[in-house]
ROSE-963158 format. One record per residue (C-alpha): x, z, y; residue in one letter. Coordinates in pm, whole numbers, always signed. Each point is the difference from the previous one (the first is absolute). Layout:
<atoms>
[atom [X Z Y] "a"] ...
</atoms>
This chain:
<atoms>
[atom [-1709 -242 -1523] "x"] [atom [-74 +172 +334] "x"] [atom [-102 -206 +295] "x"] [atom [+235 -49 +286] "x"] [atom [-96 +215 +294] "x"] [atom [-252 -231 +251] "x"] [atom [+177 -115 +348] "x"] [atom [-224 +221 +281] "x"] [atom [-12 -140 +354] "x"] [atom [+71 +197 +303] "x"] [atom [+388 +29 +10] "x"] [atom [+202 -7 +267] "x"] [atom [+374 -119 -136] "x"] [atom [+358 -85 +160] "x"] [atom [+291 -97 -198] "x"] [atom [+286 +184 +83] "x"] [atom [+344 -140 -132] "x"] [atom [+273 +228 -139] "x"] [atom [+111 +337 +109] "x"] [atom [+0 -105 +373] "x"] [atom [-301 -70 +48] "x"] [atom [-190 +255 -257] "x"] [atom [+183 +288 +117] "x"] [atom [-68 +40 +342] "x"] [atom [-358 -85 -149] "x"] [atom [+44 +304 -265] "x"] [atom [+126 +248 +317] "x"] [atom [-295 -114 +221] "x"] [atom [-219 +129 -296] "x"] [atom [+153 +297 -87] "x"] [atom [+16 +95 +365] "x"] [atom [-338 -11 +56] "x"] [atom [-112 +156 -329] "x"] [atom [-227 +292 -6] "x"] [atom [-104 +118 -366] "x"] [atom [+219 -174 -255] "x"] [atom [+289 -278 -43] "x"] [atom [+41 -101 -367] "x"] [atom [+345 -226 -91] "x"] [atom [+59 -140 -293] "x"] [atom [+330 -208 -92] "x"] [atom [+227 -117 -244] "x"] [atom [+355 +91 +218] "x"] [atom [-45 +212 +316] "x"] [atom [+337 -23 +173] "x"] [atom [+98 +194 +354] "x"] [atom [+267 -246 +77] "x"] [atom [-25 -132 +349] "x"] [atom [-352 -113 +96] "x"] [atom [-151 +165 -350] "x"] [atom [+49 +361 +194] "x"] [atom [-253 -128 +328] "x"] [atom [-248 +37 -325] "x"] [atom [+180 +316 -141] "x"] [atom [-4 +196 +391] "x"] [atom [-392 -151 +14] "x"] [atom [-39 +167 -350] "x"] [atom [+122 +310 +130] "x"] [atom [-143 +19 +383] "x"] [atom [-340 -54 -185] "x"] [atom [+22 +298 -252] "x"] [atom [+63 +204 +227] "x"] [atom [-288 -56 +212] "x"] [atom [-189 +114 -308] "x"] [atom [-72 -341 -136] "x"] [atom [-11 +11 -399] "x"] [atom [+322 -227 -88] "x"] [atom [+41 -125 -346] "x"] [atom [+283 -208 -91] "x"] [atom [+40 -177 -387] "x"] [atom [+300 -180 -87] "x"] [atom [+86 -196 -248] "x"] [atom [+262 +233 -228] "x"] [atom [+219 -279 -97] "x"] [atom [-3 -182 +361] "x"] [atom [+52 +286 +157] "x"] [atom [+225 +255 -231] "x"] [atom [+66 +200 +243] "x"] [atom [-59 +112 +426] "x"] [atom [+324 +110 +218] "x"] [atom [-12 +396 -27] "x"] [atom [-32 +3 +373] "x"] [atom [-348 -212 +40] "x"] [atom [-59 +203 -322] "x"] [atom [-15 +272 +154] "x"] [atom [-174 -71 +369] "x"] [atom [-278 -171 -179] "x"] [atom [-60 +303 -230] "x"] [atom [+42 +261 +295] "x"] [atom [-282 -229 +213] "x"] [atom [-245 -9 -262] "x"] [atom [+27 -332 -157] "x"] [atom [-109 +4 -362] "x"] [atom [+195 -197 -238] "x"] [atom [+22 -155 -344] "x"] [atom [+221 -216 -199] "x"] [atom [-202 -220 -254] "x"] [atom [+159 -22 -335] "x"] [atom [+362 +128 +57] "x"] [atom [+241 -168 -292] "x"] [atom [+75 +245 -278] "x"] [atom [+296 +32 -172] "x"] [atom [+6 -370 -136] "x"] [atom [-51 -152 +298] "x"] [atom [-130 -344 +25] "x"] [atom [+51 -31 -351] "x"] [atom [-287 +194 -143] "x"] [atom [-320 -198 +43] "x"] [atom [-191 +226 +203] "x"] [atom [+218 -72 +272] "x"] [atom [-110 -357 +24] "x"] [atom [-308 +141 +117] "x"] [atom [+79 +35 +376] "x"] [atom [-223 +42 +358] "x"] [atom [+77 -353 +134] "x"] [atom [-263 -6 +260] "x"] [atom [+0 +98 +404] "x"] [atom [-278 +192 +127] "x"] [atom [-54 +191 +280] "x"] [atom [-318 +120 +181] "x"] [atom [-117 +201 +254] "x"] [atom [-310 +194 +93] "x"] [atom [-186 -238 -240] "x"] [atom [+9 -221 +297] "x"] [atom [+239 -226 -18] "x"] [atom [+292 -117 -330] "x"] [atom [+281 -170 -60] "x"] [atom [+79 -179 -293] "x"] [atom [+267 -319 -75] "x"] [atom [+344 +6 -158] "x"] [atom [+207 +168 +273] "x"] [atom [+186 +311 -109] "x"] [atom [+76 +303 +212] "x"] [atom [+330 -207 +56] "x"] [atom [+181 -156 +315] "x"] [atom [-23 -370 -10] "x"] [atom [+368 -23 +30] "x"] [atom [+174 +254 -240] "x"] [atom [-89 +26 -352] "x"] [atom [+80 +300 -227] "x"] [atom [+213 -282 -267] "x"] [atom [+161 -217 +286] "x"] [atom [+86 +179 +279] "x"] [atom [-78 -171 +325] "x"] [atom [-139 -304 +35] "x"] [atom [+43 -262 +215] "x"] [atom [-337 -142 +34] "x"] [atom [-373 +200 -28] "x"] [atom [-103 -42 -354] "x"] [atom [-318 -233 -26] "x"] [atom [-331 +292 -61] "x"] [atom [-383 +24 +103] "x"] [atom [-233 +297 +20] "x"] [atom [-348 -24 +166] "x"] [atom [-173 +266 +205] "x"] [atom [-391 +39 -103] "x"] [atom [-285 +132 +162] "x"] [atom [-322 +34 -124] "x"] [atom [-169 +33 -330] "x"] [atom [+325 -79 -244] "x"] [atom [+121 +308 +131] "x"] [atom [-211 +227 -193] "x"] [atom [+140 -144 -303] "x"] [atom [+356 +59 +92] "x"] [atom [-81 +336 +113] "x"] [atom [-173 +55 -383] "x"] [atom [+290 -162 -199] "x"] [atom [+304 +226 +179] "x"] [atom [-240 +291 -36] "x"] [atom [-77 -22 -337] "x"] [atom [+352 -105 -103] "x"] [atom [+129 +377 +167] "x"] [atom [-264 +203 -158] "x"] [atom [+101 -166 -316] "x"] [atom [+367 +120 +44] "x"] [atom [-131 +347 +95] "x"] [atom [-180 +18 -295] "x"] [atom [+246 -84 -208] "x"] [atom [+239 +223 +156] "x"] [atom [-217 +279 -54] "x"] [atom [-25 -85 -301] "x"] [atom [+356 +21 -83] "x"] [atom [+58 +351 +167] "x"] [atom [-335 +114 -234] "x"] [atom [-241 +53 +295] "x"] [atom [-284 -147 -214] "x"] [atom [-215 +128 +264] "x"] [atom [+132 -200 +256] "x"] [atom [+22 -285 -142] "x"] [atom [-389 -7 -105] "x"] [atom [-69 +60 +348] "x"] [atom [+187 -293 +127] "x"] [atom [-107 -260 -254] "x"] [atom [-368 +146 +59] "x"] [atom [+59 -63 +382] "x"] [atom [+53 -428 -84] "x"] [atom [-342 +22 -156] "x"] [atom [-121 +58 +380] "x"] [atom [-137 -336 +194] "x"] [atom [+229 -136 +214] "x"] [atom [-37 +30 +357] "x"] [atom [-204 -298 +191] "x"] [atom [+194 -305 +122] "x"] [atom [+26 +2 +361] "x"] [atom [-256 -197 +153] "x"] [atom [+68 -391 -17] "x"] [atom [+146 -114 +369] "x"] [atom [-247 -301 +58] "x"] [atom [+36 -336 -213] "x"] [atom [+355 +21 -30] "x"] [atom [+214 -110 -331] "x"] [atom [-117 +16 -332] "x"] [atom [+307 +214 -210] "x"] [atom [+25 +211 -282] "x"] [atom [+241 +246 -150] "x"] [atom [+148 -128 -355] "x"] [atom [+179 +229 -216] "x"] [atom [+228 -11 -341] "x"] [atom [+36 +334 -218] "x"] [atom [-24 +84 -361] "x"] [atom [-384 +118 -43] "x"] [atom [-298 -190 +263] "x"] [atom [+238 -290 +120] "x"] [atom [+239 -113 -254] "x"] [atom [-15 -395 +120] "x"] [atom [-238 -10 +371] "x"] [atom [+312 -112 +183] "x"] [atom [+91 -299 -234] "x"] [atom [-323 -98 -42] "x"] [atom [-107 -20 +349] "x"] [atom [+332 -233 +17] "x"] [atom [-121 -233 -276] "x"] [atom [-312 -27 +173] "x"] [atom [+106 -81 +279] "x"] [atom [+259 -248 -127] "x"] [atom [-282 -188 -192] "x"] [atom [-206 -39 +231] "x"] [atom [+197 -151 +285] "x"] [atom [-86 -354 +100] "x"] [atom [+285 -60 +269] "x"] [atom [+287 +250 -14] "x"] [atom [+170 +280 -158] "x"] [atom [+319 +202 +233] "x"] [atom [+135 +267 -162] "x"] [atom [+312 +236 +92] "x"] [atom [+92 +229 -261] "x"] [atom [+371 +171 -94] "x"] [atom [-7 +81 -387] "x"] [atom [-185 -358 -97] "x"] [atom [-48 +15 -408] "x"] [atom [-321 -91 -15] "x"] [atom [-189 -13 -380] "x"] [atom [-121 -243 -232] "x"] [atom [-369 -40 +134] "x"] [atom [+145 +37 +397] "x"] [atom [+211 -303 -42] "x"] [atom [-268 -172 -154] "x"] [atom [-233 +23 +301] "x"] [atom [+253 -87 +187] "x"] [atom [+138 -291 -147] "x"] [atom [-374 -98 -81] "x"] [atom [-84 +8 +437] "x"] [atom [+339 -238 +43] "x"] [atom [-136 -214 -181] "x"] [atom [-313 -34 +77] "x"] [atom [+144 -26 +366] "x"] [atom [+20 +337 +125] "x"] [atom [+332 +44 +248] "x"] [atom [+122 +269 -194] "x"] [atom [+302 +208 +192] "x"] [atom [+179 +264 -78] "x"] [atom [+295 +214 +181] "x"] [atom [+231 +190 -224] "x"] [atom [+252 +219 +19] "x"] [atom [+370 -212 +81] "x"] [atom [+190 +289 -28] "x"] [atom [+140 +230 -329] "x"] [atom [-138 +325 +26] "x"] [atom [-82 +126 -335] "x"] [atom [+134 -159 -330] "x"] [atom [-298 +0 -178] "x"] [atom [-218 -102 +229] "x"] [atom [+185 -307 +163] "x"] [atom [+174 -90 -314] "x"] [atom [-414 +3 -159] "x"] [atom [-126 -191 +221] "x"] [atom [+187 -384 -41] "x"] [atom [-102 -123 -312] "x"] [atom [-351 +18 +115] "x"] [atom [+41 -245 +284] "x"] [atom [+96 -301 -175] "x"] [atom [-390 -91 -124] "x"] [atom [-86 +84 +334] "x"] [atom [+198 -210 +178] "x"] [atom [-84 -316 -282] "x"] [atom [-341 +77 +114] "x"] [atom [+67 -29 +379] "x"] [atom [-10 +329 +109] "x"] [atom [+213 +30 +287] "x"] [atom [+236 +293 -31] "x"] [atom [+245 +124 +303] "x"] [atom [+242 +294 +24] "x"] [atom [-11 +248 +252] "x"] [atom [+367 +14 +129] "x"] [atom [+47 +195 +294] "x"] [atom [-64 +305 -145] "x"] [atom [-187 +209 -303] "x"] [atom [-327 -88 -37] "x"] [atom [-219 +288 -73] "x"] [atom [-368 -181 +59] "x"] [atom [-245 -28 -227] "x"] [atom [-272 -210 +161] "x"] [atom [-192 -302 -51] "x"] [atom [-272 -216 +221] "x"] [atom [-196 -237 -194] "x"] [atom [-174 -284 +150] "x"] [atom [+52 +147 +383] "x"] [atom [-278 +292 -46] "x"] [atom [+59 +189 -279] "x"] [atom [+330 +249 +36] "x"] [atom [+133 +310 -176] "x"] [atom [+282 +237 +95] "x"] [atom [+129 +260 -216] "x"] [atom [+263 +197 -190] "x"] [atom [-55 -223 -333] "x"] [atom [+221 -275 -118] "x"] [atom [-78 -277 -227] "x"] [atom [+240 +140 -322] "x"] [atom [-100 +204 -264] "x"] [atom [+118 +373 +140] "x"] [atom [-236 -54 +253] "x"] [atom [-293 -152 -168] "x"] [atom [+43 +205 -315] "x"] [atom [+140 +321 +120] "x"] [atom [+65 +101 +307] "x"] [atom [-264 +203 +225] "x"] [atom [-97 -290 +290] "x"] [atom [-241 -78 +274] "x"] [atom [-60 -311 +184] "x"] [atom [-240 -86 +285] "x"] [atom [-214 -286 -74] "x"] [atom [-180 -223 +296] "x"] [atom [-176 -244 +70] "x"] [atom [+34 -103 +370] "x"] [atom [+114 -317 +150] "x"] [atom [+132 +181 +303] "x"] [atom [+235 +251 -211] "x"] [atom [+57 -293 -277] "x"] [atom [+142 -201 +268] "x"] [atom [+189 +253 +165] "x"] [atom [+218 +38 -315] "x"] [atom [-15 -332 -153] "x"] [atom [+162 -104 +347] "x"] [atom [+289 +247 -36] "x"] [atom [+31 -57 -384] "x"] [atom [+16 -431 +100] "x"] [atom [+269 +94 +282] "x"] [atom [+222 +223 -273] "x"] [atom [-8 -321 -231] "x"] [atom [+82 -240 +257] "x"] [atom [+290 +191 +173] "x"] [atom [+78 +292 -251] "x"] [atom [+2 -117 -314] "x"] [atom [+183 -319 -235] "x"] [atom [-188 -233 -248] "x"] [atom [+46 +25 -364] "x"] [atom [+16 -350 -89] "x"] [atom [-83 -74 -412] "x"] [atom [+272 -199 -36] "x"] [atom [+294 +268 +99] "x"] [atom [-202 +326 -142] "x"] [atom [-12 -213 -390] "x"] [atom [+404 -73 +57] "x"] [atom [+76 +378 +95] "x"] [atom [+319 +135 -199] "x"] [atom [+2 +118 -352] "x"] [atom [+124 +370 +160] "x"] [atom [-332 -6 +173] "x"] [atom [-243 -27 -251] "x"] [atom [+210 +232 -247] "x"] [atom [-99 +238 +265] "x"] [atom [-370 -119 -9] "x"] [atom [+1 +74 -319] "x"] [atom [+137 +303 -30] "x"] [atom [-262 +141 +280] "x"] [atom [-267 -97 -158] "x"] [atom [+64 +159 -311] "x"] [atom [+90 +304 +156] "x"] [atom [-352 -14 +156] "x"] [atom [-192 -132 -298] "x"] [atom [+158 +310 -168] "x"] [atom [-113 +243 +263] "x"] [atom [-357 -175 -37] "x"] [atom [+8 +53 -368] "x"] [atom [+63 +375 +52] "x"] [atom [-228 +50 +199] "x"] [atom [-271 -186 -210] "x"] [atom [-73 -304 +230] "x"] [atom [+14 -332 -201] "x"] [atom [-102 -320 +51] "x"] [atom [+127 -11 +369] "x"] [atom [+167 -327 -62] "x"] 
</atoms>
């Protein structure tokens, strides 16, 4: 099994919650970009402050920048003719990863999906967390909404960014190659895959002591498990406290056993989950897990004032991760993700602060008592989740999960 990439000082981070405080962030960048601005996403959305980042997009290509934009084919089915269009006419190169065929979500390929939310610029500076090129208050499923859903991203300077530069340039070269490939330019292809055999270009230089992060990823080849196992790590080794915040919560067999295993031991172990139904599957997926947790006193709240979209954690005040990557099995088994992982007291409490606030004044307590007495309609729906997603598992050849 392949290590986990090493944490490397000399970052310079700030956590930047949802869409209004990354965009403006995002714009910033792209404004002052001279060579290149790489996005990666699962839904890219120009509804109301999602086109600052489309105009941004566009004012930079056509100051010659090289503009690539990959979106997620299945998040993202399809762009409004008319950005369509003025993208395309400025120069903005773009690619939809993994477009549903004629089965849709139903053939297992389609499982398969890019989850995670990259962007970087010049090789100087990246973006990664679990914020979509979304407005904070509509959503593509709900309409408007009434309060900002509940998201992280974190901006990153210094040596991490030369691996987030290598992973969304890789990934692109990999869909060129493929679609030359497909149109018979065998050539072309060759070329391409020939060009990832190149070194990658040298981090920028490390900006004094600064925080010690690095970039974890989850695909199907290198980094089939870094993500969850830099989570398990952490988990068993705290001493003092585990906070997580994380909206599809269906964690696996060996997760909950850390987890239950640091309660008990003594570990404040909290976790923020989503309070509201979003997706069947995944809320419905996620309850019959909670009740060992809570026997083990794990304290679980509810985010209630809107969707929660975070996936974060801070364990033990210093050690922090923000990303695209939940704790349930399309994530962890699946999907394409990245996360940020530090280890920084300043950063760690920085989040851990906003994460304890959330709980305190966002969120309700499960209590063990009232989650074993829920009604009979409710757990028929349990059920019939998870056998829709041990199914889709079993398809796709991941067993054992459970």
């Amino acid at each position: 099994m392949a290590r986990l990439p090493p944490l490397r000082t000399g970052h310079a981070l700030r956590l930047l919650e949802g869409s209004g405080e990354l965009f403006p962030a995002l714009v910033a960048a792209l404004d002052a970009a001279r060579h290149e601005a790489w996005l990666e996403s699962y839904i890219v959305d120009f509804t109301g402050a999602g086109a600052e980042v489309g105009w941004a997009l566009e004012r930079a290509a056509r100051r010659g920048v090289q503009v690539r934009v990959l979106a997620d084919g299945y998040g993202t089915p399809a762009v409004p003719p008319a950005w369509r269009e003025r993208l395309l006419a400025s120069g903005v190169q773009w690619r939809s990863y993994a477009p549903p065929g004629r089965f849709g979500v139903l053939a297992p390929a389609s499982w398969r999906r890019l989850h995670r939310k990259l962007c970087v610029v010049d090789g100087e500076v990246a973006y990664c967390g679990g914020i979509n090129i979304l407005d904070d208050l509509h959503d593509p499923n709900h309409g408007a909404l009434e309060a900002p859903r509940l998201d992280f991203a974190v901006e990153v300077r210094g040596p991490l960014v030369a691996q987030a530069r290598e992973a969304v340039g890789v990934l692109w070269a990999r869909l060129r190659a493929y679609e030359d490939l497909r149109r018979g330019h065998l050539a072309g292809a060759l070329g391409t895959l020939r060009g990832l055999r190149q070194p990658p270009a040298p981090p920028p230089r490390a900006r004094g002591p600064g925080a010690r992060a690095t970039l974890l990823l989850r695909d199907n080849l290198r980094h089939r498990s870094d993500i969850e196992r830099a989570y398990l790590r952490a988990f068993a080794r705290a001493r003092g406290e585990i906070l997580v915040a994380n909206a599809y919560f269906v964690p696996g067999r060996r997760m909950r056993a850390v987890l239950v295993a640091a309660a008990r031991r003594g570990v404040r172990v909290v976790l923020l989950l989503q309070g509201r139904y979003e997706y069947f599957m995944q809320y419905y997926a996620s309850r019959p897990v909670l009740g060992d947790l809570l026997e083990a006193g794990v304290e679980i709240h509810e985010y209630a004032a809107s969707f929660l979209h975070a996936k974060v954690a801070v364990v033990d005040g210093r050690w922090a991760t923000v990303g695209s990557s939940n704790l349930d099995p399309l994530s962890l088994l699946l999907a394409r993700e990245a996360n940020v992982a530090v280890e920084d007291a300043a950063f760690a409490a920085g989040l851990r602060a906003r994460l304890l606030h959330a709980v305190a004044h966002e969120g309700r307590a499960l209590v063990a008592e009232a989650h074993a007495r829920r009604p009979w309609r409710e757990r028929l729906l349990e059920r019939l989740a998870l056998v829709v997603m041990r199914l889709a598992l079993a398809v796709q050849g991941r067993r054992g999960w459970w």
